[in-house]
N, C-alpha and C positions, 0 to 999 in steps of 0.2 A: 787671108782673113776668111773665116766662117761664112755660112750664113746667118747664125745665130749670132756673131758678131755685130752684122749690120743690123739684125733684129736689136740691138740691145743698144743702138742711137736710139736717140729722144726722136719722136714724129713731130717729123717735120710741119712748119703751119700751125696753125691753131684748130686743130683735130678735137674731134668730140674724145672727149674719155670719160670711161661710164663707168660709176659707183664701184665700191669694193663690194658690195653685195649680189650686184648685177656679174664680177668678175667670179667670184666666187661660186654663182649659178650655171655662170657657162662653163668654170672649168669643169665645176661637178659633172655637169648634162653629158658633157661633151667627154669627160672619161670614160662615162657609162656607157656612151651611145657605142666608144672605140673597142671598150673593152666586149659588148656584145658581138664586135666582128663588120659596122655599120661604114662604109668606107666613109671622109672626112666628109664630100658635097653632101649627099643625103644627111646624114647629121648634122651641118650647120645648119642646113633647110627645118631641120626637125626643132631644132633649136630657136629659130625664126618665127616658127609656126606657134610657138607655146610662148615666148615673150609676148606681153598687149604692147605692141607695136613702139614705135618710137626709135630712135635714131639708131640703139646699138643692135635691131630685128633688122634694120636695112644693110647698117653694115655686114653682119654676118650672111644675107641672101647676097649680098654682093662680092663677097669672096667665093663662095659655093659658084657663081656663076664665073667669076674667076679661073676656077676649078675646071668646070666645064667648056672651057675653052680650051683648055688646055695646058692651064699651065699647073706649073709642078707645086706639091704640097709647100713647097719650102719658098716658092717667090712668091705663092700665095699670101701663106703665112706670113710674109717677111713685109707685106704693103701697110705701109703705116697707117694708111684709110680705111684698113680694118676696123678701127676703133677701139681694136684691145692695145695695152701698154706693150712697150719694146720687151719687157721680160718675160710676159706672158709668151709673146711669140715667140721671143728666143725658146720657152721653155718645149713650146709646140713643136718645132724646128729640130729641136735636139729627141725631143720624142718619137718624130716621128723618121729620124733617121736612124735611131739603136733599136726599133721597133718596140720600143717600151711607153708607147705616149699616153697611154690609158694609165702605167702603176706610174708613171713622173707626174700628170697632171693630179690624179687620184693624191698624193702623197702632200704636193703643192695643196690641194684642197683641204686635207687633216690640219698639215700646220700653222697654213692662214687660219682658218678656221678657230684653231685654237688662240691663237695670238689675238684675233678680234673677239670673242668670248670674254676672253681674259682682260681685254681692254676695257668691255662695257662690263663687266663684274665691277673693277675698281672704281671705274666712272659712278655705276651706284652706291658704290661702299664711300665714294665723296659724299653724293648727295645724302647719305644718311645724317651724318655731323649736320651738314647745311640745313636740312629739314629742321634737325629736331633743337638747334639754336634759333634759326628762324622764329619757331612757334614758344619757343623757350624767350624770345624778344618779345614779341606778340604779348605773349599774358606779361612780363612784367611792364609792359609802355600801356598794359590795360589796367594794372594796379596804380602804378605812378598816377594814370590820373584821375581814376575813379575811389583810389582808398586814399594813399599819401598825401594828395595835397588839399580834401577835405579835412585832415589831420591836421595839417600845416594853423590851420585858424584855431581848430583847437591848443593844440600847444602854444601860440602866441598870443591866445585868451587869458590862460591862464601860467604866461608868462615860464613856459616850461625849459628848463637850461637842456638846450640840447647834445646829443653826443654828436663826434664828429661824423661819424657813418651817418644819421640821419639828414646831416648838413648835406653830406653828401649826392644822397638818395634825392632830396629834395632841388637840389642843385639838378640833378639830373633828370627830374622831375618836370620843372619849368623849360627843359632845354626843349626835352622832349612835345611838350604842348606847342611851343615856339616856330620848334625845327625838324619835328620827326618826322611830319608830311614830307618834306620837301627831300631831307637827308632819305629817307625807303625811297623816293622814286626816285630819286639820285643815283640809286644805290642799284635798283633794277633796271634803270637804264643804261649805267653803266654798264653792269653783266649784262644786258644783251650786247651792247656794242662789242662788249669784249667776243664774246661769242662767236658775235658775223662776222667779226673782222679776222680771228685764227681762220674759220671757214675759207673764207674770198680768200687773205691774204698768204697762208700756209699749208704747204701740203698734208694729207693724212700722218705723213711717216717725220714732218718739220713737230706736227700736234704733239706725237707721241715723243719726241725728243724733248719736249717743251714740259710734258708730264713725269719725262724722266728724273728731271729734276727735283721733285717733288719730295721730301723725306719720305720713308716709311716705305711707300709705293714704287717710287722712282726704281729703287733694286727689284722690287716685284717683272715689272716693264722688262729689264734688263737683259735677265735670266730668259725671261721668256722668249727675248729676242735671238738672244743666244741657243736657246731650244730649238727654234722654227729654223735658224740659220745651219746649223749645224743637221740637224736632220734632211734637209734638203740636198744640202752640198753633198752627203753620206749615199741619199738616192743616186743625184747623179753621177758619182764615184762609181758607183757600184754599177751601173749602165755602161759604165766605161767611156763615158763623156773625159774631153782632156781636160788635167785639175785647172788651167788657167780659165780654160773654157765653161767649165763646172763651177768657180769661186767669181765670174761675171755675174753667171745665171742667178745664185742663188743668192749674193751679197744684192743684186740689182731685186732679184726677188723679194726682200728683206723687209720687213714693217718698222723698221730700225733704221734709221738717216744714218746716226754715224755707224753704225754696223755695214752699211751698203758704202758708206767713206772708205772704210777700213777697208774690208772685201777688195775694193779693188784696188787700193794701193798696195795690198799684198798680189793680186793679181799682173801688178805691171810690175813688182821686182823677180817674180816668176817668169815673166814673159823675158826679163832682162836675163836669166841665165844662172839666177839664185836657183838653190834649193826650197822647199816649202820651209822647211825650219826654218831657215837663217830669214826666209821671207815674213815670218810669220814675226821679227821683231818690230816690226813698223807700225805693227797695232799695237799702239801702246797702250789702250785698254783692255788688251786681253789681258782674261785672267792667265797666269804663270803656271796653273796646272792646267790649262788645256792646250797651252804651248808646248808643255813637258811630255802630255798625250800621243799630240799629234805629228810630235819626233820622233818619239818611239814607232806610233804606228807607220811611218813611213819610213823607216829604214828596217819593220818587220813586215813591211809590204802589208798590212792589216788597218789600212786606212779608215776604208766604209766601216766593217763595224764601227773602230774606236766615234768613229765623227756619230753612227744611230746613239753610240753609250753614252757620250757626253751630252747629247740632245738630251736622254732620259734622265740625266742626271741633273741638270740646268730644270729641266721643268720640273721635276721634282725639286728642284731648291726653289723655283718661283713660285709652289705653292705651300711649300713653309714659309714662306715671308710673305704671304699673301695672309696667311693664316695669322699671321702675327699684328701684318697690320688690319685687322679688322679687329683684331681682341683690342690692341692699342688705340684705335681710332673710337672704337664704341665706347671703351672704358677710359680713355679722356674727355672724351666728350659729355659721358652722362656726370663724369665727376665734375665739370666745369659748371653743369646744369643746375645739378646742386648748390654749387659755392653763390652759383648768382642768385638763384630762387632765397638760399638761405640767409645771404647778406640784405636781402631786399626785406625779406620779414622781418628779422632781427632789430634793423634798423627803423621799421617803421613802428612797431609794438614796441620798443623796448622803455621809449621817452610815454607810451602808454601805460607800461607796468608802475614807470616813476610814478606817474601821474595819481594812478590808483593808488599808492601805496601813502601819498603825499595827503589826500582828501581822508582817507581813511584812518589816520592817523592823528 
């Protein structure tokens, strides 16, 4: 077994683990600082010195001192007290043994990067719908009770036969006087619980499996996951990391739960003595043309590319259906907008128009 192997067990204990953001800074930092030629202790010091203090600025001065003693990049690397995740290190580990660990973290930083971009894009392309029904709720529980049910005494003055949409309207009217209070902070409490409790009780990559589900979007997530994955495992390919070794790294790497599932149940029929193809049946949500890909490129020795192509081609599909669902998500939404604004007037003017036409007459 590896080093990166044991890099890539869960840390042991109940270890600090720090933000994907905070991950994301060091790995940046920390390719820069390699790729300038900065040996690792000095760079992790440097690294230390620019975080405003806090648990993962100790961790990283206490590997550097690590360092300093004397021990080697890779036991360093591999101490779970580090406070970065097993993959990170593994990825460290593998870097800095193919002398590539500035373009493998560098690479890791583009596709995380992206996959989290991509995340909070959709996450506000949610919140647009939510907004704009929200405030779309707002004014008509502002009409309900400041126009419609001053109505309500009029029509019942003068004895006005009403349609059923206004029966309706006014049904909904009274509920809302009754119960609206309580149903909106019902309704906001619950979304916060909901909230805190994916936070505390699931992981970032459990959230995004959870999102995956989601129509429209969920395929969005997907591809994307399928982009970051593939284009990593294509790096470290191409480093000449071994593929069982390489499909740990980057499936554990993965912002994707059952992507990182998959990953390694095709990694342990590899390790069993299959070939990658015949390995590559056990995910059974891969797509069939990137099965059909990456048989060819391994019996034409042309692996890394084919894995960078199908990266480009996945994120390119994730952002046509990204595209799609924002057209579809903004123009359901504002056509819904409509139908409620318009059923609400309709229904309350309309036993008006009778009304007028009945005196007039």
């Amino acid at each position: 077994m590896t080093s990166s192997d044991d890099a890539l067990r869960p840390p042991s204990g109940g270890g600090y683990s720090p933000g994907s953001d905070d991950l994301l800074e060091f790995a940046r930092e920390f390719s820069s600082l390699t790729a300038a030629g900065l040996p690792p202790s000095p760079g992790l010091r440097a690294l230390a010195a620019e975080l405003p203090g806090g648990t993962l600025a100790r961790r990283l001065t206490r590997t550097a001192d690590r360092l300093d003693l004397g021990l080697s990049p890779a036991d360093a690397a591999a101490d779970s007290e580090s406070g970065l995740p097993a993959y990170l290190r593994g990825l460290m580990l593998v870097g800095m043994r193919t002398d590539r660990l500035a373009e493998i973290l560098a690479q890791f930083v583009r596709f995380r990067s992206a996959a989290r971009d991509a995340l909070r894009r959709y996450l506000l392309l949610a919140s647009y719908p939510i907004f704009l029904l929200a405030t779309t709720g707002i004014l008509i529980v502002f009409t309900l009770e400041f126009v419609v049910l001053p109505f309500e005494t009029i029509y019942r003055d003068f004895g006005v036969d009403l349609p059923h949409a206004t029966r309706v309207i006014l049904a909904g009217a009274h509920l809302a006087r009754e119960y609206g209070a309580g149903f909106v902070g019902g309704l906001l409490l619950s979304s916060i619980l909901l909230a805190a409790g994916a936070r505390i009780f699931l992981s970032p990559a459990d959230r995004r499996a959870l999102m995956q589900s989601i129509p429209v979007i969920g395929p969005v997530l997907r591809y994307g996951g399928l982009a970051e994955f593939c284009r990593l495992l294509g790096t470290l390919v191409e480093s000449r990391v071994p593929l069982p070794e390489a499909l740990g790294l980057a499936s554990a790497a993965s912002s994707d739960a059952s992507l990182t599932r998959a990953g390694e149940r095709v990694r342990e029929e590899i390790e069993r003595g299959r070939s990658f193809g015949e390995s590559l049946r056990v995910w059974r949500d891969c797509p069939s043309g990137l099965i059909e890909m990456l048989v060819w490129a391994e019996k034409h020795r042309n692996l890394s590319e084919s894995l960078h192509l199908a990266g480009e081609m996945y994120e390119a599909q994730s952002r046509s259906r990204g595209g799609f669902a924002a057209a579809a998500i903004g123009t359901s939404t504002l056509l819904l907008v409509i139908v409620l604004i318009g059923i609400t007037i309709a229904g309350t003017y309309l036993p008006m128009i009778q009304l007028i036409s009945r005196l007039s007459g």
